[in-house]
C-alpha positions as CSV (number, residue, x, y, z in Angstrom):
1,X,0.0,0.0,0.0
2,X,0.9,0.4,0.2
3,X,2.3,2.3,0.6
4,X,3.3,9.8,1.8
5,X,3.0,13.9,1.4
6,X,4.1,17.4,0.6
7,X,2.5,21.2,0.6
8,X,3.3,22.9,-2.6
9,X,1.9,20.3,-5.0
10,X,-0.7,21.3,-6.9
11,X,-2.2,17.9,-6.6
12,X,-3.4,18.0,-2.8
13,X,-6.1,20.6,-3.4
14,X,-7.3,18.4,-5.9
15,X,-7.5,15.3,-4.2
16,X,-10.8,13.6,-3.7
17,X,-12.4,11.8,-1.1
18,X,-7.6,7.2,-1.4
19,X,0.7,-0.2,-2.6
20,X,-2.4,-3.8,-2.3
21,X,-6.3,-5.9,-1.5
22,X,-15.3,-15.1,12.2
23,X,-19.1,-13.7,11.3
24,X,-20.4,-12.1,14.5
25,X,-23.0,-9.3,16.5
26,X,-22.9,-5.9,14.2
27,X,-20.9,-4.2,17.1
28,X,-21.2,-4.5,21.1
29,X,-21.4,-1.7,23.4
30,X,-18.8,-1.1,26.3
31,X,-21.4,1.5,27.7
32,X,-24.0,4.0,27.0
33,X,-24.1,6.7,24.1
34,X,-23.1,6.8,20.6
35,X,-19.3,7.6,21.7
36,X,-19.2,4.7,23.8
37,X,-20.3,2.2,21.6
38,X,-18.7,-0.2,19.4
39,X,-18.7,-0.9,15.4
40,X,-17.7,-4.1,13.2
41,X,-16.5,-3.6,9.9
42,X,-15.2,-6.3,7.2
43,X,-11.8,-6.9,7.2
44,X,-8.5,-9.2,6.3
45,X,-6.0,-10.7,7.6
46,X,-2.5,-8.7,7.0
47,X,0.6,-10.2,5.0
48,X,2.8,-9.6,7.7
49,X,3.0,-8.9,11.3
50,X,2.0,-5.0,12.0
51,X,5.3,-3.2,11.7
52,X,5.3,0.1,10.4
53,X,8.2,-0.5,7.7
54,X,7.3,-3.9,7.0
55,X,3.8,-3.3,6.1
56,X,2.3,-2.6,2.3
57,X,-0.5,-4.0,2.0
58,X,-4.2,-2.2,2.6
59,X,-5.3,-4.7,5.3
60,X,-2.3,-4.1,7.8
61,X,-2.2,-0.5,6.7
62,X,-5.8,0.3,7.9
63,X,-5.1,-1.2,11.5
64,X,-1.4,0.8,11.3
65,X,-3.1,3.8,10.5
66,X,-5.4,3.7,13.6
67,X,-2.7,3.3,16.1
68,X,-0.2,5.5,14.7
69,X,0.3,9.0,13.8
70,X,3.4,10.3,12.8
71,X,5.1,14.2,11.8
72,X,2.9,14.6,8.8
73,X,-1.2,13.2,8.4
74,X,-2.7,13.4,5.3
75,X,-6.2,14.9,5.3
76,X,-9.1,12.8,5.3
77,X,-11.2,14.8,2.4
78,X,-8.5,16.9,0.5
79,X,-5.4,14.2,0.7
80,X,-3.2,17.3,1.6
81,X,-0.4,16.7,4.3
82,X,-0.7,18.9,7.4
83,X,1.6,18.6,10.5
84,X,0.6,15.7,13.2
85,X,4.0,15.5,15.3
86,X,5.4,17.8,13.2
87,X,6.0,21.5,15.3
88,X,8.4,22.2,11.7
89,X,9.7,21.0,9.1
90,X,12.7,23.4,7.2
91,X,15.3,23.2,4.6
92,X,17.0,26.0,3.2
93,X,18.3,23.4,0.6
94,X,15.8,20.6,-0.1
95,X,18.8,18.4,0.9
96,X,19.0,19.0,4.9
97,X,15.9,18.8,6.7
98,X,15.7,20.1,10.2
99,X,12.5,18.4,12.1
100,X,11.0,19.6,15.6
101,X,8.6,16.9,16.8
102,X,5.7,18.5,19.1
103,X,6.2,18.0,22.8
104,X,3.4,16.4,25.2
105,X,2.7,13.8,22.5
106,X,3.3,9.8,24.6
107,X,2.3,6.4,23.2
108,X,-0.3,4.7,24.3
109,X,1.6,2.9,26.8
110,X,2.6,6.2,28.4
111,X,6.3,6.6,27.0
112,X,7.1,10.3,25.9
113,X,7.5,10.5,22.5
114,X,11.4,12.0,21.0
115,X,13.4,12.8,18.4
116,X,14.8,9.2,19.1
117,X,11.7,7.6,19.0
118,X,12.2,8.5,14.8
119,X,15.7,8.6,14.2
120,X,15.4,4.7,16.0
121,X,12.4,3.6,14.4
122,X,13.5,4.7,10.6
123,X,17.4,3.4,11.2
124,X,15.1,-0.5,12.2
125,X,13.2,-0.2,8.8
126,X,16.1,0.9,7.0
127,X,18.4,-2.1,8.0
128,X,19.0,-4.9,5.9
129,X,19.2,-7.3,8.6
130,X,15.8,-6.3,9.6
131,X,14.1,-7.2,6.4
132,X,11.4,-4.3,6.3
133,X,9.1,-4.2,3.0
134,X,9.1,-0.7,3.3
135,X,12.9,-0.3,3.6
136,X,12.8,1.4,0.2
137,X,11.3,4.3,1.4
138,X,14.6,5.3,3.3
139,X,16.5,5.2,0.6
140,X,17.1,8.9,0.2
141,X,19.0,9.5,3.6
142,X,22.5,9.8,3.7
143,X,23.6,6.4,4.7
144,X,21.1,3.9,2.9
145,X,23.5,2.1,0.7
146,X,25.8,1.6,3.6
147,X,22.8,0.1,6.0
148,X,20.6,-1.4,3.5
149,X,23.1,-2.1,0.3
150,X,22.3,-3.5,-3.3
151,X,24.2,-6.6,-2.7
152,X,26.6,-7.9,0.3
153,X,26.3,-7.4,3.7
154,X,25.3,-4.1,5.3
155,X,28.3,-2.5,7.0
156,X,26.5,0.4,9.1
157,X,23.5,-0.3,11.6
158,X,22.3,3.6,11.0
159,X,21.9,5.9,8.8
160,X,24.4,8.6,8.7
161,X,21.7,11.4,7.7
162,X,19.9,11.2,10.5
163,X,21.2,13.1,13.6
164,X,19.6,13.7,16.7
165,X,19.8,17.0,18.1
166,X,18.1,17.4,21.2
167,X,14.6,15.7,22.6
168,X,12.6,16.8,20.5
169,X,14.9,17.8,17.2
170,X,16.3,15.7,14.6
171,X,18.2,16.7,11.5
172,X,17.9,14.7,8.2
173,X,20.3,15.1,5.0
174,X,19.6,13.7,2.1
175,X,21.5,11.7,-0.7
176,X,20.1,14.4,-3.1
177,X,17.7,17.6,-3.4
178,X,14.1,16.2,-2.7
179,X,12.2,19.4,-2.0
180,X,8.8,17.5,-1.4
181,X,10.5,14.6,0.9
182,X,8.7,16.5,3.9
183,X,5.2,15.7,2.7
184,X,6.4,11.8,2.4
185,X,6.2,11.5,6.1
186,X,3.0,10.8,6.5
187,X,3.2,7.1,5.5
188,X,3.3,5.3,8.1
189,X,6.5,3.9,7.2
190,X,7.5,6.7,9.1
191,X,5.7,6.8,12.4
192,X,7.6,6.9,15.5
193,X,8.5,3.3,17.4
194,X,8.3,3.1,21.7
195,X,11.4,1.0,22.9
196,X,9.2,-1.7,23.4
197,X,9.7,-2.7,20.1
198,X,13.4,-3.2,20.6
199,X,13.3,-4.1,23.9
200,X,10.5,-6.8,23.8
201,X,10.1,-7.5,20.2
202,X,8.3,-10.5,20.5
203,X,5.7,-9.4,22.8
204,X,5.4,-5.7,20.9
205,X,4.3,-7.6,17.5
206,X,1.8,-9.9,19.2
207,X,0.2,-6.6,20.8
208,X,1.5,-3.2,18.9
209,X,1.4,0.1,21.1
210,X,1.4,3.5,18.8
211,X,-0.1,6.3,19.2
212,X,-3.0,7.2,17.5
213,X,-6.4,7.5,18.6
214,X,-7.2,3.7,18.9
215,X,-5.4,0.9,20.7
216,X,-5.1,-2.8,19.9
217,X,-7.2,-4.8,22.4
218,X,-6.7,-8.1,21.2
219,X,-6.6,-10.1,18.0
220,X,-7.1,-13.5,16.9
221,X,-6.0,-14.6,13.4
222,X,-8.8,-15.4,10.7
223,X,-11.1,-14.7,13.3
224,X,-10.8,-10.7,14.9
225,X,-8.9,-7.7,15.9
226,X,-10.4,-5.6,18.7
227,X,-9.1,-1.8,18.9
228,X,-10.6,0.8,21.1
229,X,-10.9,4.0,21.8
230,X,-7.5,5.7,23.2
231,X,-8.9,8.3,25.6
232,X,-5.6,9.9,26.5
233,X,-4.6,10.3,23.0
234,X,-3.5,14.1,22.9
235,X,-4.6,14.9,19.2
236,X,-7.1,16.7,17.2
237,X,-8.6,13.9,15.7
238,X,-10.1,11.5,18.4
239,X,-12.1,8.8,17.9
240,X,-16.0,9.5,17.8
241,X,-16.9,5.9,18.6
242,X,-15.3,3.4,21.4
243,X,-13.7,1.1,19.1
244,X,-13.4,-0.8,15.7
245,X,-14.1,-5.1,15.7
246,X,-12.7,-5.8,12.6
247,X,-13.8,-9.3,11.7
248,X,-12.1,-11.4,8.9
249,X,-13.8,-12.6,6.1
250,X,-12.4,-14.1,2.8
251,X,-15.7,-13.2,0.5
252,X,-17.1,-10.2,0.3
253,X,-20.3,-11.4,-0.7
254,X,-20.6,-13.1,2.7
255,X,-19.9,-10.1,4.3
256,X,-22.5,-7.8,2.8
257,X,-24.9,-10.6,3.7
258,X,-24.2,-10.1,7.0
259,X,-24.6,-6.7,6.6
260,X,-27.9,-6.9,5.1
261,X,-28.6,-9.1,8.4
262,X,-27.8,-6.9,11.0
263,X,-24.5,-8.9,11.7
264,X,-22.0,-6.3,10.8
265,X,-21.5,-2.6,10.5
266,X,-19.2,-1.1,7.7
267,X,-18.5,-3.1,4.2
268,X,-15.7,-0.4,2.6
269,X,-15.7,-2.4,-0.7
270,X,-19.1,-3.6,-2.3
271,X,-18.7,-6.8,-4.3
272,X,-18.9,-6.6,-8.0
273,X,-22.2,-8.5,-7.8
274,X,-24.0,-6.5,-5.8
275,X,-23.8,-3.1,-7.2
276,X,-26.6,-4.2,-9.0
277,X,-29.2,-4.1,-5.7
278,X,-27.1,-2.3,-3.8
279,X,-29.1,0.9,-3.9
280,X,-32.6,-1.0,-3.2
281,X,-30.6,-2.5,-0.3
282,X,-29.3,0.3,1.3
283,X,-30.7,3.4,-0.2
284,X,-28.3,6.6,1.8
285,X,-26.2,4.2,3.3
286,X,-24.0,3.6,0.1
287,X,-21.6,5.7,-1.0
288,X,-19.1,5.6,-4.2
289,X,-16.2,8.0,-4.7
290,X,-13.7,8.2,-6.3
291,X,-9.9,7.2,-5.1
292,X,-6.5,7.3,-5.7
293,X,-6.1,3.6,-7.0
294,X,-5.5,1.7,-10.4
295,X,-6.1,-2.2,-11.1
296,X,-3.0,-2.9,-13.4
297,X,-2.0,-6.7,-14.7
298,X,2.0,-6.8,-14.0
299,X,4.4,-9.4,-15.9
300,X,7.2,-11.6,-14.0
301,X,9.9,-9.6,-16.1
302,X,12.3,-12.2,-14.1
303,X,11.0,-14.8,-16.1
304,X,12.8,-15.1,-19.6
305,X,9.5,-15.5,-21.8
306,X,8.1,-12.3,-20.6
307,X,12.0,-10.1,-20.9
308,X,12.2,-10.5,-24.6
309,X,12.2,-8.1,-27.5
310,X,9.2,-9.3,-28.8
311,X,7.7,-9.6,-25.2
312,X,6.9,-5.9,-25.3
313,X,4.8,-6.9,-28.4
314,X,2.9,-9.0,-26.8
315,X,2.2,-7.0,-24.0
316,X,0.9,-4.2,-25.8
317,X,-0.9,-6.2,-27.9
318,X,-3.0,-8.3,-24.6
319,X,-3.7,-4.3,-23.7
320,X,-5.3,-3.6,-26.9
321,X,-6.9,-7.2,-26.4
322,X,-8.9,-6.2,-23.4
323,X,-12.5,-4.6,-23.9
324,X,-12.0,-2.3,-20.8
325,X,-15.4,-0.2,-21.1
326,X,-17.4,-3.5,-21.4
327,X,-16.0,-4.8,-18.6
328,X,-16.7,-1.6,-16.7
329,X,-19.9,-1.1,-17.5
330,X,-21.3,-5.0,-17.2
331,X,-19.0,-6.4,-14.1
332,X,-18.2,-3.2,-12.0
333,X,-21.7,-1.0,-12.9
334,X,-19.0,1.8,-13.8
335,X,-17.9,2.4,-10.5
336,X,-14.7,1.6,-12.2
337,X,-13.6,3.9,-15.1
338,X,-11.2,2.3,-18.1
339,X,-7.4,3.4,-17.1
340,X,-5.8,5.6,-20.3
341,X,-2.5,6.3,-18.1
342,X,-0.6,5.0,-14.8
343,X,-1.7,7.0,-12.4
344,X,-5.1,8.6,-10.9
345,X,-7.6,11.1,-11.9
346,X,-8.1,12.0,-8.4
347,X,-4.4,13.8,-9.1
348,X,-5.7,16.4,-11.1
349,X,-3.9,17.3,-14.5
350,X,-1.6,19.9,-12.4
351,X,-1.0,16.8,-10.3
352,X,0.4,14.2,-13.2
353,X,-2.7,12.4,-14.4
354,X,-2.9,12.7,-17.8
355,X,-5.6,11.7,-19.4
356,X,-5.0,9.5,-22.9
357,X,-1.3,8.9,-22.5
358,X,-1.1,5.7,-22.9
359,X,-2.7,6.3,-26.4
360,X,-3.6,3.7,-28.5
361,X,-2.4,0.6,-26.3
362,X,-5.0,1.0,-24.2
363,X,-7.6,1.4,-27.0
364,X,-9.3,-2.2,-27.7
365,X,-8.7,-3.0,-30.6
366,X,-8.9,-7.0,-31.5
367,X,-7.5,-6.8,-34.7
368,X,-4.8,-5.2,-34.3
369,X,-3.9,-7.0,-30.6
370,X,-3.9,-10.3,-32.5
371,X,-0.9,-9.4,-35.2
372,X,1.2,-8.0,-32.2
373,X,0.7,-11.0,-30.0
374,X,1.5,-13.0,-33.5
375,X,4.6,-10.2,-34.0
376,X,5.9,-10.4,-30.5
377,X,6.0,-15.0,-30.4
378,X,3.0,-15.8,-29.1
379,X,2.2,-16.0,-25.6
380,X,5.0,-17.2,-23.5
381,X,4.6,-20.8,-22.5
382,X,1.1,-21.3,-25.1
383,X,-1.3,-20.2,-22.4
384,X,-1.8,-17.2,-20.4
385,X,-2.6,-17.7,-17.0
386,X,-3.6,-15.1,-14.7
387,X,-3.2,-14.9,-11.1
388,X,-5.5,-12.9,-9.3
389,X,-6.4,-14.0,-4.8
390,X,-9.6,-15.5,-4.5
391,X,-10.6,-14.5,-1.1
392,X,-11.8,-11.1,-1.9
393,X,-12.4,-8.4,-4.6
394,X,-14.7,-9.9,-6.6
395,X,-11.4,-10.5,-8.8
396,X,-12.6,-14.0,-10.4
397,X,-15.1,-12.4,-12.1
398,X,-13.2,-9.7,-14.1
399,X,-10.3,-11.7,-14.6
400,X,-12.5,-13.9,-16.3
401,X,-14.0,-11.0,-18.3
402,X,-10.5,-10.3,-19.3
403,X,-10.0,-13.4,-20.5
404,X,-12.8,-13.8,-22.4
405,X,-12.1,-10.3,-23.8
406,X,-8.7,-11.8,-24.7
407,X,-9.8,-15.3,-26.0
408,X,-12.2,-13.6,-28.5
409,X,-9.7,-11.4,-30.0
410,X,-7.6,-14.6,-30.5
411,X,-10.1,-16.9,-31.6
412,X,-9.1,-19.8,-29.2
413,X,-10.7,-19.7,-26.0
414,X,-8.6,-21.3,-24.4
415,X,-5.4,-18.8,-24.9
416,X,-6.1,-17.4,-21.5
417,X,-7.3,-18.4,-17.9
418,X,-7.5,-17.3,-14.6
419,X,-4.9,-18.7,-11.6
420,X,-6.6,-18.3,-8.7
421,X,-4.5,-18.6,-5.0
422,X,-6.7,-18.9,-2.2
423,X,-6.3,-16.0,0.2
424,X,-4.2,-12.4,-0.5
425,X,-0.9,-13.4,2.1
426,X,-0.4,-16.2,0.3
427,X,-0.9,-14.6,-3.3
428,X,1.2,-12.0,-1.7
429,X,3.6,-14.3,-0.8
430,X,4.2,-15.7,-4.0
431,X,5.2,-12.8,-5.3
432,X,7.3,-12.1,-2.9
433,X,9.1,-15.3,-3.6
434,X,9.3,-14.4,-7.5
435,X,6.9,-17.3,-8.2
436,X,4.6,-16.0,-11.1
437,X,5.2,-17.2,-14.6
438,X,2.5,-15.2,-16.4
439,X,0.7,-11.9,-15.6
440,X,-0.7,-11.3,-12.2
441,X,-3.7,-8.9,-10.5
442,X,-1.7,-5.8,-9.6
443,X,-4.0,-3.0,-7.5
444,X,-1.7,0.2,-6.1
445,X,-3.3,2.3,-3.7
446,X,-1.4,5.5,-3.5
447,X,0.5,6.2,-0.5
448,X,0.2,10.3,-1.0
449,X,-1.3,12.0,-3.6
450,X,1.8,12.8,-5.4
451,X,2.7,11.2,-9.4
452,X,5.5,9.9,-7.9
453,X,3.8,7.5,-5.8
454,X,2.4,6.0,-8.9
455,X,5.5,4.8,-10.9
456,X,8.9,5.0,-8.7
457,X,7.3,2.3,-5.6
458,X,6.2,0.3,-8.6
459,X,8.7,1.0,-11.5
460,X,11.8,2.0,-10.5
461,X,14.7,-0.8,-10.7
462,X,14.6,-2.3,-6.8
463,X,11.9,-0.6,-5.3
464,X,9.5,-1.7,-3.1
465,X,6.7,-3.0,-4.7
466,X,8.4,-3.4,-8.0
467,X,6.8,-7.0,-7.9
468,X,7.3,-7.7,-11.5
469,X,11.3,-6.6,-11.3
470,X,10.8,-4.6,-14.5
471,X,14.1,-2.4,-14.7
472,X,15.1,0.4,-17.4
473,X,17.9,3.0,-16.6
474,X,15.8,5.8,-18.8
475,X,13.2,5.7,-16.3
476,X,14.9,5.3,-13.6
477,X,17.2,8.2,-14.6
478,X,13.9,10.7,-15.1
479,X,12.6,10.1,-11.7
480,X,16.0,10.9,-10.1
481,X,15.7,14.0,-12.0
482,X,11.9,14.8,-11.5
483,X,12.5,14.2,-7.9
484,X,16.0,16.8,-7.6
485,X,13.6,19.7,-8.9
486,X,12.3,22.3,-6.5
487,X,9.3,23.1,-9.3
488,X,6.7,21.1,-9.4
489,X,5.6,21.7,-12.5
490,X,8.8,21.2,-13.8
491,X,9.3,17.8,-11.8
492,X,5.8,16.5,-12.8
493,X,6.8,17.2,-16.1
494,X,9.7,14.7,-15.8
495,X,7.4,12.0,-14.2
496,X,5.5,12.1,-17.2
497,X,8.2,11.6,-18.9
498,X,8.6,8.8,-17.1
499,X,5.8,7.7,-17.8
500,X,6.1,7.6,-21.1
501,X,9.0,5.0,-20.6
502,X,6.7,2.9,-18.8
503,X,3.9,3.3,-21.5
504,X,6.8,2.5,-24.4
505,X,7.7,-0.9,-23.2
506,X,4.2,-2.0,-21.9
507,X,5.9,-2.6,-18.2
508,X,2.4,-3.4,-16.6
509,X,-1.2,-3.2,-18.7
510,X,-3.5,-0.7,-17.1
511,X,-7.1,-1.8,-16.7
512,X,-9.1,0.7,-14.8
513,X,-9.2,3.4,-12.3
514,X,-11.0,2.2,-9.0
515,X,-13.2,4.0,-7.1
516,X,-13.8,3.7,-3.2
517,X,-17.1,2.1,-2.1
518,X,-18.9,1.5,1.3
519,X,-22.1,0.4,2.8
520,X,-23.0,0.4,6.4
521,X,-25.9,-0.3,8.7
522,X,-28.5,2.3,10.6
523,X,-26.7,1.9,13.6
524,X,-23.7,4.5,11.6
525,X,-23.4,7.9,10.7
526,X,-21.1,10.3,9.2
527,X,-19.4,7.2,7.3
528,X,-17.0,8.9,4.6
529,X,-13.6,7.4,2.2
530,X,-10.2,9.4,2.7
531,X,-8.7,9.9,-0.8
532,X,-7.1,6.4,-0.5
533,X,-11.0,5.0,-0.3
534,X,-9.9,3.6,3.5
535,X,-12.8,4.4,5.8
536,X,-12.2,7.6,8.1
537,X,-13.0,5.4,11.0
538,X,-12.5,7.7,14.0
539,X,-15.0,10.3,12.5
540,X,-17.6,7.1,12.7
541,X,-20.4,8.2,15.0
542,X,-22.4,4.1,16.7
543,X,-26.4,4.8,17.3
């Protein structure tokens, strides 16, 4: 989720309401009134235990984002970063950053929250040793190819950018100029850590202390996590409720039955097949906006068949294969819209979207997708499989939509299939592991509304959730540049550029932008999507 945000891109103010996707009561009380009560919304089990560099999926990401807040927070209707734990953030170089962290701020468990509490908690996800999913993110600081390097063993345990000052100020210098690095800290990659973690690491993951406005009461896997309401937490934005239950379920169709039944609270992502009723069945109580995330199909570019000249070929030409407005319209009831670029309308054109860039590759166009599939050699290995997680998402259906789209441009309906894997850790997992051998589901939520977000995490050689390992020094060399200028017009300029690179040599398909849906029961109010389409959950009023 994956996987962040800054104040003078012009893509913030235009940010709508947004890294990848045990039944029970609809919410118990632990006293009287609507603030006291308790809601149950659907849920998943995370990839990986709850650490904040470790962690880029949506699933762990909501539960992170409830118990942490760190310098920046990203606001829930505009997507613009605003100081949390920030008191300042300056640079009179976009290269040195000099960070005063609020005093009176503790976490939950009562520790005082410093300088070190950062500088400690980003040198952990930095370090190789420590094997942090989000260690990517560091990469910037002075220091990161010393403490986390490319190959060989790491020969530094910190990063030599970050200096502490005093209690409550830290200093951070970067490899190069990054003028909007300071709007990046609100991913939670970056939220403080209590010593806990190091001290007792073991007994921190089984129950994680931050220090946002909920707290983990307990959790029980493929069944339940129970957070409640932190009443000492010191900021603006407590929670209006007691507490979230968020229950596990691996179908989303089960769970907006129980919805419908009074057995659960908050759905945040309406199945495919029942957008059909879902207005008869919950007439105000639905909403659909639209969010910062794209549904791509991504190639295993470690896998010979698919890193070939003629690969690109074939890439461009299953694109061209895909009838993305049909599937729009008939599976998702056109709360998707068909993807013409990389990134996200909810960026605004000042922001980097730009609409139609990936030009005719995205147009469907049978014909034509045929001869370069025929051009390129064929589909690698006869057959294209693709691999998509069962458990939620509604994903069989379009993936079979896509490959019906695909086998009719052929002729032979058998040239594609779907792969299903059973649950989304252990989809995860295999890619992880640099299993696929064909093209697999691919959804990014943004981490900030920023262009970047959209293609370095995914594209760039190495990076974090560069699943595919696609790797191209023009691109790479365009978002160093992009990311050295102090004008962001200028820098999202060179993104696009960038973008272009990644439209060139087909490096993932782009199917459609995704919007953010939710249903809830009577027993909620003031139910609303942050621009990542993640319910706001401690603005959720119970009764």
């Amino acid at each position: 989720m994956r996987a962040v945000t800054y104040a003078t891109w012009p893509a913030l103010a235009a940010a709508a309401a947004l890294t990848l996707t045990a039944c029970g009561g609809g919410g118990g009380s632990d006293g009287g009134g609507s603030g006291d009560a308790v809601l149950s919304a659907v849920w998943g089990d995370p990839q990986n235990p709850l650490e904040p560099a470790n962690t880029n999926e949506v699933q762990g990401g909501k539960v992170l984002d409830m118990i942490f807040r760190g310098l920046k927070q990203y606001d829930p209707r505009t997507g613009k970063a605003e100081n949390a734990l920030a008191e300042s953030i300056t640079t009179k170089d976009s290269q040195t950053f000099t960070i005063k962290v609020k005093k009176g701020w503790t976490f939950s468990n009562g520790e005082p929250i410093t300088a070190t509490s950062f500088v400690d908690a980003w040198n952990y996800g930095a370090s190789l040793k420590n094997n942090q999913k989000n260690a990517y993110f560091f990469g910037y600081i002075d220091g990161y190819d010393k403490v986390h390097p490319d190959s060989g063993k790491q020969t530094a345990d910190t990063l030599s950018g970050l200096k502490v000052v005093d209690d409550h100020t830290f200093t951070v210098k970067l490899s190069q100029k990054f003028s909007t690095f300071p709007d990046t800290l609100g991913y939670v990659a970056f939220a403080p850590l209590p010593k806990a973690f190091f001290t007792d690491h073991a007994a921190w993951l089984a129950k994680p202390v931050g220090d946002g406005p909920y707290t983990i009461k307990s959790y029980t896997k493929g069944s339940e996590m129970q957070l409640r309401k932190w009443d000492a937490y010191p900021g603006a934005d407590k929670a209006m409720n007691n507490g979230v239950d968020l229950k596990v379920y691996t179908d989303n169709n089960t769970a907006y039955t129980d919805l419908l039944a009074g057995n659960l609270d908050l759905v945040d992502d309406v199945p495919a097949q029942q957008l059909g009723n879902v207005h008869r069945d919950l007439g105000n109580r639905y909403l659909n906006t639209p969010a910062g995330i794209i549904q791509t199909l991504a190639f295993p570019f470690y896998d010979k068949g698919w890193n070939t000249p003629g690969a690109a070929k074939v890439r461009k030409g299953l694109s061209m294969a895909i009838n993305r407005a049909q599937i729009t319209k008939t599976i998702f009831q056109n709360t998707r819209t068909p993807a013409t670029d990389w990134t996200s309308p909810v960026l605004g054109a000042s922001g980097g979207y730009d609409k139609g860039l990936c030009g005719a590759a995205c147009d469907y166009d049978p014909t034509e997708a045929k001869k370069l599939i025929e051009e390129g050699g064929g589909i690698p290995g006869g057959q294209l499989k693709i691999t998509y997680n069962a458990d939620t998402g509604s994903h069989k259906e379009w993936v079979d939509a896509v490959c019906n789209s695909i086998n009719n441009a052929l002729g032979d309906d058998k040239a594609c299939v779907g792969s299903p894997v059973g649950t989304f850790a252990d989809f995860r997992n295999l890619i992880g592991q640099d299993k696929m051998t064909g093209p697999f589901r691919s959804g990014w939520q943004m981490d900030y509304p920023l262009i970047q977000d959209f293609l370095q995490p995914l594209y760039y050689t190495n990076a974090s959730s560069n699943d595919g390992k696609w790797s191209n020094k023009q691109f790479d060399q365009l978002v160093d540049e992009a990311n050295a200028q102090t004008d962001p017009h200028r820098a999202v300029q060179l993104f696009q550029q960038a973008e272009g690179v990644v439209r060139d040599n087909m490096a993932s398909v782009p199917l459609w932008y995704q919007n953010g849906s939710a249903g809830w029961s009577d027993r909620l109010s003031h139910v609303m999507l942050d621009p990542f389409s993640v319910p706001v959950y401690n603005e959720i009023k119970v009764g």
